[in-house]
Backbone as CSV, one residue per row, in Angstrom:
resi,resn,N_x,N_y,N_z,CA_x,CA_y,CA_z,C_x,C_y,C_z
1,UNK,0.835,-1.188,0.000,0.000,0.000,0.000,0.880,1.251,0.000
2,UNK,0.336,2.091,-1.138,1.608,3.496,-1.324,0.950,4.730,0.079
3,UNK,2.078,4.715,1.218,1.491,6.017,2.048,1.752,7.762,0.854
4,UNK,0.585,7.788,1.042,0.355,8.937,0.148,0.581,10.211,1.240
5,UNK,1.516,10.065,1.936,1.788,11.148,3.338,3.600,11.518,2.705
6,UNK,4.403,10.228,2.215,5.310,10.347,1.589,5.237,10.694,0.513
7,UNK,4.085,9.799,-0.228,4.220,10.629,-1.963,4.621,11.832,-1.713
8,UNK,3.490,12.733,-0.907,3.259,14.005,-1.055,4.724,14.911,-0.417
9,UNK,5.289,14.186,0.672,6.660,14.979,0.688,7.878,14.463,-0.295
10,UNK,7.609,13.269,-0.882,8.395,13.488,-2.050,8.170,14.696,-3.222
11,UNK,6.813,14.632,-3.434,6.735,15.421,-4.821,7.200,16.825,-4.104
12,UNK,6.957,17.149,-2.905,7.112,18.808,-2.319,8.450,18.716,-2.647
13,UNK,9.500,17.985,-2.597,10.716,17.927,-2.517,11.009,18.340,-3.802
14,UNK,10.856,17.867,-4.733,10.569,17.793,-6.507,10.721,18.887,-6.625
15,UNK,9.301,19.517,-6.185,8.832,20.567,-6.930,9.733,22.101,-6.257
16,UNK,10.347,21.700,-5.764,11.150,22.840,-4.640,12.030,22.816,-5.352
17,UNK,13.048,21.644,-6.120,14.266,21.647,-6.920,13.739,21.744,-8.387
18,UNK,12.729,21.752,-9.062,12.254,21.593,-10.402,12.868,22.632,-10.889
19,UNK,12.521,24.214,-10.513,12.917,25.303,-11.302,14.405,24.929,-11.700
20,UNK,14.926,24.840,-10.826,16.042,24.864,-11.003,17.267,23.699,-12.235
21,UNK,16.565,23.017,-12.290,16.627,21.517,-12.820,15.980,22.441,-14.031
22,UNK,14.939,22.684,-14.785,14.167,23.132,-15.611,15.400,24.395,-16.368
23,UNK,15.531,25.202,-15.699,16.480,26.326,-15.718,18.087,25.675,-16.655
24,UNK,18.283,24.258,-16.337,19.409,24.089,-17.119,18.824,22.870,-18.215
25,UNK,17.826,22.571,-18.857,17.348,22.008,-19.669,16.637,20.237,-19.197
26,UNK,16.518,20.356,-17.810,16.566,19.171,-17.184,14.701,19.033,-16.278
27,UNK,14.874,17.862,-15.809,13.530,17.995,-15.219,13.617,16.417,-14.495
28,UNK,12.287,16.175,-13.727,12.558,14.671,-12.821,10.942,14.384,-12.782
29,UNK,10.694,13.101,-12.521,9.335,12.908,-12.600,9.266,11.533,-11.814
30,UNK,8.311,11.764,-10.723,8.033,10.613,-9.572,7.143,9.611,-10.056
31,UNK,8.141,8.168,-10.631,7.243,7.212,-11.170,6.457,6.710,-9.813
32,UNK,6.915,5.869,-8.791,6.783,4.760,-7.982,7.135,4.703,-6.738
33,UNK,6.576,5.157,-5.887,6.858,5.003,-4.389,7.008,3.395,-4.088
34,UNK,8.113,2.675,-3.078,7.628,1.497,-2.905,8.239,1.749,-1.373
35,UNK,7.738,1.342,-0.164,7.585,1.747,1.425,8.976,2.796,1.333
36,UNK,9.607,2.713,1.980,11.019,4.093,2.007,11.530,4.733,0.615
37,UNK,11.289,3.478,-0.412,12.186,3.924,-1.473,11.257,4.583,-2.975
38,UNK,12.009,5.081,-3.601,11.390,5.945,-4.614,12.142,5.888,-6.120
39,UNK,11.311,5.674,-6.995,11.908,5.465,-8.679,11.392,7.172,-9.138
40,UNK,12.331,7.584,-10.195,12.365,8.964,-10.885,12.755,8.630,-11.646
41,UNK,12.281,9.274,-12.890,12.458,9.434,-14.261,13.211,10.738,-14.254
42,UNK,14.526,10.889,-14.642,15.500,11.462,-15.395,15.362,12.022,-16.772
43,UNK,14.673,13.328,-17.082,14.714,13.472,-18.621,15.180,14.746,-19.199
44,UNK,15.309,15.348,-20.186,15.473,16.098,-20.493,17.459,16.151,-21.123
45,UNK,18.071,17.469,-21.250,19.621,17.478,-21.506,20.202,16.359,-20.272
46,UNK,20.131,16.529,-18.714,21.464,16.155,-18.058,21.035,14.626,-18.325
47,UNK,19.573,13.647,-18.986,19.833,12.150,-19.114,20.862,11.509,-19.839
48,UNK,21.472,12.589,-21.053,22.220,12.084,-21.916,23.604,12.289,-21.768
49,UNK,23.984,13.484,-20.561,25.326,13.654,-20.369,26.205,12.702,-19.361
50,UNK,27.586,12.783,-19.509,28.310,11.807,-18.994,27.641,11.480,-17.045
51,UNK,28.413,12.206,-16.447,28.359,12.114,-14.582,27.489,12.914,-14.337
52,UNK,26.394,13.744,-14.829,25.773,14.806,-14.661,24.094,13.912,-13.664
53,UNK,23.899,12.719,-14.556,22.835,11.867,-13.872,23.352,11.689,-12.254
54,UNK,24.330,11.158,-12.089,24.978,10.592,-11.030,24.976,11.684,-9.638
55,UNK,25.487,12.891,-10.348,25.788,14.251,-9.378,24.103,14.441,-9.256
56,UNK,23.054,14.433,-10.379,21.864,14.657,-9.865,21.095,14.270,-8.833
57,UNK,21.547,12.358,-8.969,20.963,11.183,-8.283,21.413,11.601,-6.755
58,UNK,22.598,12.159,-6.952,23.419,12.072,-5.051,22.549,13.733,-4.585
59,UNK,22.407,14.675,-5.290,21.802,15.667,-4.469,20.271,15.625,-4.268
60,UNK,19.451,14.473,-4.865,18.618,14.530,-4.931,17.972,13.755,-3.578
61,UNK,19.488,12.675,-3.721,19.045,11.505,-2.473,18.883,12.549,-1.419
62,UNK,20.121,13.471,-1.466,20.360,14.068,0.084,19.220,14.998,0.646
63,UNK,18.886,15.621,-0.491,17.644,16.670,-0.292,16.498,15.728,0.270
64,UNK,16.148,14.744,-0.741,14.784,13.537,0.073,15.118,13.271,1.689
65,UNK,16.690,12.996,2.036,16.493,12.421,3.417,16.523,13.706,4.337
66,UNK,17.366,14.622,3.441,16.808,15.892,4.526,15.659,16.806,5.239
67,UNK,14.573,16.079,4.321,13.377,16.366,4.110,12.569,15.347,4.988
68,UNK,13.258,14.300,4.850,12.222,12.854,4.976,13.200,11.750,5.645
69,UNK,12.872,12.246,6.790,14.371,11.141,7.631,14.320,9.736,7.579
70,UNK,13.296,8.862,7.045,13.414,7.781,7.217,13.387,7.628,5.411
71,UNK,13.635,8.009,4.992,14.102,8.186,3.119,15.188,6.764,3.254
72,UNK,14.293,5.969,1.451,15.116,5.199,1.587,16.337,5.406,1.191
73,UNK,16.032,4.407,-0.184,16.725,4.149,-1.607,16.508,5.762,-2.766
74,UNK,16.879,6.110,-3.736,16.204,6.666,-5.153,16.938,6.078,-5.974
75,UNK,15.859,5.129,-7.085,16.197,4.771,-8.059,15.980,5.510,-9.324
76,UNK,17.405,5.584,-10.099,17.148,7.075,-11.372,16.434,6.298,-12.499
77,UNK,15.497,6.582,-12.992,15.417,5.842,-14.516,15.788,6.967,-15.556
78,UNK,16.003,6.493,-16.600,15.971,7.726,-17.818,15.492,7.290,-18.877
79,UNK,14.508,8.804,-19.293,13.915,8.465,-20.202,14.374,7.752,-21.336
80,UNK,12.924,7.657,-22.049,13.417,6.429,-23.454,14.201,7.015,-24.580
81,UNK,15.400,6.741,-24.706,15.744,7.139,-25.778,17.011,7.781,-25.792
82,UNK,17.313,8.252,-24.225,18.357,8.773,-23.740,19.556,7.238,-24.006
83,UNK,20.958,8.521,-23.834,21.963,7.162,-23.581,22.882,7.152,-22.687
C-alpha cells in the first residue's frame, strides 16, 4: 500500500528543486513510491550527459532524506531514448 503522506513529501521535494533543474534544460518525474524507497524518471539534456545523472541522483538523495528522515533508496530511470 503506497502512504500517500510520503508521496506528497516526495513530490514537495521535486517541486522545490524543479525550477532549477528546468532552468538548465533538465527535469525529474516521480514514477513509484515502494515503502522508504522511490523510482524517478530522469529526462530532459542532463539524461544524456556523462556524470551529470549521477551528481543529480546524489543531491537529490540528500535533499529527500533531509526532508524525509526515514528516506530510503532513489532509483534514477531515464527516459526512453536517452543514452
Amino acid at each position: 500500500m503506497i502512504e500517500w503522506a510520503r508521496v506528497q513529501a516526495i513530490l514537495t521535494v521535486l517541486d522545490c528543486i524543479r525550477p532549477v533543474l528546468q532552468a538548465d534544460g533538465m527535469n525529474v518525474e516521480l514514477l513509484d513510491v515502494q515503502d522508504k524507497n522511490a523510482r524517478i524518471r530522469l529526462t530532459g539534456l542532463c539524461a544524456r550527459c556523462g556524470s551529470a545523472p549521477l551528481m543529480l541522483q546524489s543531491g537529490l538523495e540528500e535533499a529527500l532524506r533531509h526532508e524525509i528522515r526515514d528516506f530510503g533508496e532513489l532509483q534514477l530511470v531515464y527516459e526512453a531514448g536517452a543514452s
